[in-house]
Structures are given as C-alpha cells and as structure tokens.
N, C-alpha and C positions, 0 to 999 in steps of 0.2 A: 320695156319692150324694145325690138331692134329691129321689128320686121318692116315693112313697107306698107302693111295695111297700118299700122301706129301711128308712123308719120302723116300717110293719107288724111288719118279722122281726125287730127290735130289741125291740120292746115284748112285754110278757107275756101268756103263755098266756090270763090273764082278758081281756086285751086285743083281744086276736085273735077271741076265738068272741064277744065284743060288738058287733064291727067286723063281722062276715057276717052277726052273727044282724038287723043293723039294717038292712042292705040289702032290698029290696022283690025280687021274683022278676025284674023287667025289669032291677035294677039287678046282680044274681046273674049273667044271661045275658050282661051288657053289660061288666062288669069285666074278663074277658080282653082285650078289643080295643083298652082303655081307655091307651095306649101310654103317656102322660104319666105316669101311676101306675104300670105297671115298668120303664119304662126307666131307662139309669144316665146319667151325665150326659155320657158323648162320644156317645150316639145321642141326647141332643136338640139342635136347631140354636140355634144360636147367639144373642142378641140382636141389631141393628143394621142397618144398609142395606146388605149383602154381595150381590155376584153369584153368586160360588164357594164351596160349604162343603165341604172335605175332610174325611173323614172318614178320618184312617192308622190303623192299628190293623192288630195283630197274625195274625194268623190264627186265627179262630174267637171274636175279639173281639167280632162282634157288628154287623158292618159293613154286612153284606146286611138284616139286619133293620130297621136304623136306615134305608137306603134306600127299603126297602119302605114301613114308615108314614110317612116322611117323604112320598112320593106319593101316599099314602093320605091327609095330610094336607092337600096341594093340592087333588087331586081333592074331595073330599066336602064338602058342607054340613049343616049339621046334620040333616036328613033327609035318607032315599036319595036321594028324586028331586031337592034342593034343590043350584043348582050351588055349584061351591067357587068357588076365587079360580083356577084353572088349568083349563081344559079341554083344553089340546093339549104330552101330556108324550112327550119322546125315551127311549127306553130303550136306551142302546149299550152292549154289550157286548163281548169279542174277536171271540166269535164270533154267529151268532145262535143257535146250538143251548146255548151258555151263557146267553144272557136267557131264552132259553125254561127253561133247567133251574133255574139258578139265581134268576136274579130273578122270577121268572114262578112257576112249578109250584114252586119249589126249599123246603123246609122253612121256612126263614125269607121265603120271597118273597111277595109281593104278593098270589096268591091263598088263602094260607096264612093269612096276616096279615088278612085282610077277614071280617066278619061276613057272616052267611048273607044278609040283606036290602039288602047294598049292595055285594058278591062281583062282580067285574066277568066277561062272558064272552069269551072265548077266540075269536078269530075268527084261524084258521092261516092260508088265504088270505090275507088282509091284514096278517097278523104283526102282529095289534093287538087290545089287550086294551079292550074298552068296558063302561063303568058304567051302573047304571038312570039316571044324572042325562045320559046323552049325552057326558059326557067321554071322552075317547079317549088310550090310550098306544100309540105303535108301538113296534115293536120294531127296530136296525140294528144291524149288523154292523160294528166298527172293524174287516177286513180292508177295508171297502167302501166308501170315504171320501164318493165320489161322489151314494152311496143315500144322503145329507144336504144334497144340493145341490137346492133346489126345494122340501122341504116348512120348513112353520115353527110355532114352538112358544112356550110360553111357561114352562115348565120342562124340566128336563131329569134322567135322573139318568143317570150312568156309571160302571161299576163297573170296578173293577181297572186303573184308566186306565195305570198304569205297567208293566204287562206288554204293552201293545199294541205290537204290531209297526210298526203306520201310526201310532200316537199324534197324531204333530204334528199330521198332514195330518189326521186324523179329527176331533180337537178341533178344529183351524179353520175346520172345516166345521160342526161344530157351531154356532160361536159367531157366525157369520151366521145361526143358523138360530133362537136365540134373540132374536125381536124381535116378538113378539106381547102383549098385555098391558101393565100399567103397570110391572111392574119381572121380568124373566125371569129365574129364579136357575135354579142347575144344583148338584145334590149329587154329591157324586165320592168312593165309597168302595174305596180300594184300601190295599194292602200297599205299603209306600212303596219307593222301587226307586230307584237313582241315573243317573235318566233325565232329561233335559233339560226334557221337555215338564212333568213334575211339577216340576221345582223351580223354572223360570219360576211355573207358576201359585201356588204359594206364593210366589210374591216379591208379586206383586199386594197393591197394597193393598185391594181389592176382595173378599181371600178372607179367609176365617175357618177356621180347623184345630181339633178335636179328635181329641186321641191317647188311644189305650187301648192294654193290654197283654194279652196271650191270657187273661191270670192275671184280669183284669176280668172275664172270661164264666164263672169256672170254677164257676159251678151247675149252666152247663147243657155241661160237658165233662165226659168221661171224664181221670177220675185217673189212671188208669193211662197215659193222652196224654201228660198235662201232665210227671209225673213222668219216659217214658218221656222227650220230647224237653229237656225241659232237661239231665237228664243225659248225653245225648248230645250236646247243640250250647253247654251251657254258656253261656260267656260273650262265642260267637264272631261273629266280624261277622253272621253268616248269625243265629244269635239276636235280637241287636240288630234286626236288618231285619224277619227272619220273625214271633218271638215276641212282643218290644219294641215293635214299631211306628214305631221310628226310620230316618229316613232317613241311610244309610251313607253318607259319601261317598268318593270312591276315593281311595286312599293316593297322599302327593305322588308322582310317579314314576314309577308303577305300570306293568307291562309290559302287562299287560292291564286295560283300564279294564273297569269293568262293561255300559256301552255294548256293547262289544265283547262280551262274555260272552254277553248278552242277544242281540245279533244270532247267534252264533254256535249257542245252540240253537234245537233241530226238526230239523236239516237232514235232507231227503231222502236215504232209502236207496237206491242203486242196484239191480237185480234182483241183480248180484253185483260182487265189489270184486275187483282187476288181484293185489290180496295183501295181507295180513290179519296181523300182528304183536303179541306182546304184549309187552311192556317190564316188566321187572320192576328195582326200586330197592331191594335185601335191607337190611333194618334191620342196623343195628352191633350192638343187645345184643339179649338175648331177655327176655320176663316184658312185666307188666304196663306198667311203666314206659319201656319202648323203644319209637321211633319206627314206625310203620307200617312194613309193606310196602307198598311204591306196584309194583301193579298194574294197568297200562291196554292195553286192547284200543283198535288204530286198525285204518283198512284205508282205501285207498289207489286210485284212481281214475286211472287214466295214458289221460290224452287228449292228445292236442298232445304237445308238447314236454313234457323236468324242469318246464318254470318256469312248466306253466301246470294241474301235476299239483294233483288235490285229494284231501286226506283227511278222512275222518270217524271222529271217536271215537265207539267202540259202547260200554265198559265204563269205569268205575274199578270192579277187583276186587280194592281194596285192602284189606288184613287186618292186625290189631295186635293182640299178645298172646299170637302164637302162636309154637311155636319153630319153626327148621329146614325140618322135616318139613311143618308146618303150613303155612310160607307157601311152599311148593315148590309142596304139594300144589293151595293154591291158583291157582299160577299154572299147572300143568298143567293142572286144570280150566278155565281160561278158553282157552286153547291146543285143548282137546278140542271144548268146548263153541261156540266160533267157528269150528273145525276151520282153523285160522289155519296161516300157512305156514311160522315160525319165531319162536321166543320170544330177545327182547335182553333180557341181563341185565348189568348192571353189577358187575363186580366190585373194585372199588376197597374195598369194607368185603370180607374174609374169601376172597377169592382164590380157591384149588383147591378150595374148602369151598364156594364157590355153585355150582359146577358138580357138583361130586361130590352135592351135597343133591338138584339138581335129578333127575340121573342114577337115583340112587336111586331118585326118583321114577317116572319114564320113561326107562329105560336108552336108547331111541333117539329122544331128543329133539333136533331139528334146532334149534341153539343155537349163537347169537353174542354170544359175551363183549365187552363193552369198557369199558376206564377212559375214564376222565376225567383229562385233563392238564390244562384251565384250569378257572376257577370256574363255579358256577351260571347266572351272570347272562350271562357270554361265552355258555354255551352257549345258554341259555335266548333270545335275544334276537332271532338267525335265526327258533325259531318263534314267537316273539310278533308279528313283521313277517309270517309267513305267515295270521295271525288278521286284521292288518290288512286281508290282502290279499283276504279273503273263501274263502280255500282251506282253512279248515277250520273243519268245520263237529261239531257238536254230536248227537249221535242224542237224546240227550233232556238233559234239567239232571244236572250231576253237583254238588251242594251242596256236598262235603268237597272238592271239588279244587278245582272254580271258588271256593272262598274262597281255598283256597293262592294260587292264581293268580293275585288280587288284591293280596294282599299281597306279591307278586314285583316289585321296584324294583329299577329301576338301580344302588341301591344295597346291595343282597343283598335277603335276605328279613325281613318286619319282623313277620312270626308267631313263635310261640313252636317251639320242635324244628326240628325239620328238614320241608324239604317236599317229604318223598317222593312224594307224588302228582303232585306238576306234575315232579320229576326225571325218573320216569316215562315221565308225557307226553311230555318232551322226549326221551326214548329214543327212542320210540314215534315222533315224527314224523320227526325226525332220519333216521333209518331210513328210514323210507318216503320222505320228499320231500326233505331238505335235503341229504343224501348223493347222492343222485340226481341233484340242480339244481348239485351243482357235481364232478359227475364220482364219486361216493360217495369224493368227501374230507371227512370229515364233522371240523365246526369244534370243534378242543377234545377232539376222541376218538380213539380207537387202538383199532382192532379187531385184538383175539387169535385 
C-alpha cells in the first residue's frame, strides 16, 4: 500500500495521537473523505494516458468504492460549487435498480462516499444524480442498450461489466457515447468472468488493470466470511475467479464453455413443468474423504415435438460426508420438496444397496435405476449439445456444479474426484429430453 492510512497503522501509538492531535477541527471533519489517504493501491487509478481502467478484484475487494470516489474525483473542484475536469458521467449497471442500490445509495456508493457540503441529490424522475457545482450522472441499464444511444458524456463508470447479459452491445453503445471533453475515460469495476467483451477490453492497449484479492479488504470483512469461503471453495476455479480476482479461462475442450454457463443462468420459471426429476449419482465410499453425492432437480417443458423440449434445472442438492442413510435422505427431500415425478438413480457403484438405501427411506418411491455402459464424456456430450442449443436453462447459478461442468472435456474430466454433480445432471436430463428425442433410447444407459 502507498496510502497514508498504511503508514498511519504501521507507526506507534505516540505517532498516531500526534498525527489527530495536529489536525485543525476542519481538517478532523474532512479526513474521512479524504480517499487518497485510505485507499490501497488497486482503488487508485493508474498513472498515464488510458481510456479504460479495470478495476478486477475479488468480491468485497473494494471495487464499488474505488468506483465511487473515482467519480467523485471527476466531478468535484476544489470547492463545492467549483466545476471538476467531468460534468457529464454514465452510470451503467445490469440493472438500473443495482446503480440505484449499489452504486448510488449502496454502502460504499457515491452518496455514501460524499461529504455533507458537496453530497450530490437524487433526482428518481430523471435517474440522475446532480451536484452543487451543476454536474450531472445518469443512471442506465445494460439490459437496455439502446437508453445510450443519443445522450453523451465524458466519463463513464460500469460496474460488473462481465456478468451483463447485453455486455457487447451495451459497451458499444457506450463508447460512442463517450466523446464529450478532452480525453473521455470510463472505470470498469467488475469480478472478472471468461467473457468475450472483458477480455477484448483488456487486450486494448488503451486499458490499464488493477487486481486485488478479497483478502485485500479484510479490515473491513467479517472473518467468519473470509474463513467460511476459502474453506469451502479452496483452491477452485470458482476461488480463483470469485475470491482471487483472476480471470479463468476455459479449459482446452471443455464441453461446456462458461459463455454458455453464463447464458444458461436466470431462466424463466414456467407456472408448472410437463414433469419434474431428481437424478441421484451415490458416491462409492462413505466418510469425509468420499466423493459427493450428486443430486440434481431438473423439470421439463414438452412443447412441440422431443427435439424442441426444454429443461430447466431448479437444484444441485448435492451432499458429502454423509453415509447411506444421509444421502438417500437427501435425495428423498428434494423429491418431496419439488413434489417431482420420479427420482433416477444410478446404480453402477453398490447395485441392490442404492435401491434398498433409497427404499428404506421411502418405501414407495417411484424409482428408475440405471447403469452406465459407456464413459462420462459419451454420455455427457448429447447434453452439452442441448446447452448449445438454448434448451436448458439455469433457475439461478449453481457454483459447485457449474465448475464441474467446466472442467468436463472431451477428454474426461480434468478436476480432481469424481464429478458427481454434472453425472447427475446428465441423469437428470437424459431422462427428461435425450431419451425422449430419440424414442427413450437413452445413449450409454440401460434402464433396470
């Protein structure tokens, strides 16, 4: 770090009460605002002649607030009413009720971040935030590519740009839109994501990048977070991306790119689905050290013809650690709890023992056993061509599968264990559409 709060908390107690006791009362009231002196060194911008500064960093890095004074930086002159170098800045976010929450109202956002005598007001009508000096930020929507077509600015900031759905088109719109002033920069603080439109803008010679890691902000996290999620995501791509700050990119191969991942979640609920399945993938041993159970809820959409059926995944209720009993039970529960129409279980690991476990459970559970006669990948590959095809879609992000997922190549699987969660899945749709689409000959399986 290079800021002035680093050195502060470095230096000794006698140092510290000499350092407030020598501040004046104006200078007292004016040190929190005072960004340059706490910030770390990937929320200050960069030196040089840049158009684009990314800011990647982890989640809770520190991303929105670096955004925030960095506008606050444009805007303001050294007095309230004195103008800065920027009077006409973009605010785009996925949605607009995110700029409004988060960059806007949001903790770290813009009205949060402003001192009482230069706090800009809130005008909802015109989804535009204005300062005592007459500078103006609006607020847009990347669903909305178009609501950037006609106005013009001469800064811009954009947050999360790599989770946006329109990304391309949204940013394109943007970058006509910057051409106001002597040199129009645009700050981009997102979670890095192996998206097209983010890894062009990093190619540009025109951008400049700082990375931070979650573990950068941890003064102002809860330990119990930091602790909770590294222990559970480790040292897995989904870490790397989410915690790390690095951009992933997708394994040579991969059956499912993250592109595709990314389109595939949000999809629309139906009022009710044609029939409703949970697939279960029984781990081989029991205890701490054995593979998951991969349990997933899909459900199933029959319009038209097999080949034009769509599915949607509602759950991964996938469980590890537990014996028998434990992941039966779980799979009964998702079975109850989606009030689904038949639970697929594979019984290739433990035979008369996955059925008898299940039974146990729910003595009249409507249940379809089946092996597997070919590999992973054989089977896996029908529904990877169905993800292509826009026919299955996502109920919200499933983090543990969708990494399996990624790691699923042509050439097996390039994760560590086994990848009960996407075998699963492929239960789960197989079942619903692929069996369906070719007469329920389903490729690679034998139903018992």
């Amino acid at each position: 770090m290079r800021s002035g709060a680093a050195w502060l908390a470095s230096a000794g107690a006698a140092v510290q009460a000499r350092f407030l006791e020598d501040l004046t009362e104006g200078e007292c009231l004016a040190l929190p605002f005072l960004f340059d002196f706490w910030a770390m060194d990937h929320q200050l911008p960069p030196e040089g002649d840049w158009r684009s500064w990314v800011i990647m960093g982890g989640r809770g890095a520190g991303k929105t607030r670096a955004g925030s004074e960095w506008v606050r930086a444009q805007v303001e002159g050294a007095l309230p009413l004195t103008p800065g170098r920027c009077r006409r800045v973009a605010l785009v976010g996925e949605t607009l009720d995110q700029v409004r929450e988060v960059m806007i109202f949001g903790e770290s956002g813009i009205l949060a971040c402003s001192p009482p005598d230069r706090r800009p007001d809130w005008s909802a009508t015109r989804r535009c935030l204005v300062w005592p000096n007459g500078a103006e930020a609006m607020a847009f929507s990347a669903h909305d590519p178009e609501g950037l077509r006609g106005p013009q600015f001469d800064a811009a900031w954009v947050d999360e740009l790599a989770k946006w759905k329109k990304a391309r088109d949204t940013w394109d719109m943007l970058q006509f839109a910057l051409r106001l002033g002597v040199h129009p920069q645009v700050c981009v603080t997102t979670t890095p994501r192996n998206v097209g439109v983010l890894k062009d803008l990093l190619a540009l010679p025109s951008t400049v990048v700082t990375r931070a890691r979650t573990e950068a902000n941890r003064a102002n996290l809860a330990a119990s977070f930091l602790e909770e999620v590294r222990a559970r995501y480790g040292n897995s791509r989904l870490a790397r991306q989410e915690l790390d700050g690095v951009l992933v990119s997708d394994v040579d191969g991969a059956l499912w790119t993250q592109e595709v991942l990314e389109r595939a979640q949000g999809a629309a609920l139906p009022e009710a689905f044609d029939r409703v399945v949970v697939a279960v993938d029984p781990p081989a041993g029991e205890g701490k050290a054995a593979d998951a159970c991969g349990i997933v809820v899909a459900g199933v959409i029959c319009e038209g013809p097999p080949q034009a059926w769509r599915a949607v995944v509602l759950e991964d209720a996938s469980v590890q650690g537990l014996g028998p009993l434990g992941w039966a039970g779980a799979a009964v529960a998702a079975f109850e709890r989606w009030q689904a129409d038949r639970i697929v279980a594979e019984v290739n690991q433990g035979g008369a023992m996955v059925e008898a476990v299940l039974r146990q459970v729910a003595p009249n559970l409507p249940l379809r056993k089946v092996t597997a006669t070919r590999g992973k990948v054989l089977r896996a590959e029908p529904v990877a061509a169905l993800y292509e095809q826009g026919r299955v879609g996502h109920a919200r992000a499933f983090p543990a599968l969708e990494e399996q997922m990624g790691l699923m190549t042509a050439r097996g699987y390039e994760g560590q264990g086994s990848p009960d969660r996407v075998d699963a899945l492929v239960w789960a749709l197989t079942e619903l559409i692929c069996g369906a689409a070719e007469g329920w000959k389903r490729p690679g399986i034998r139903s018992l």
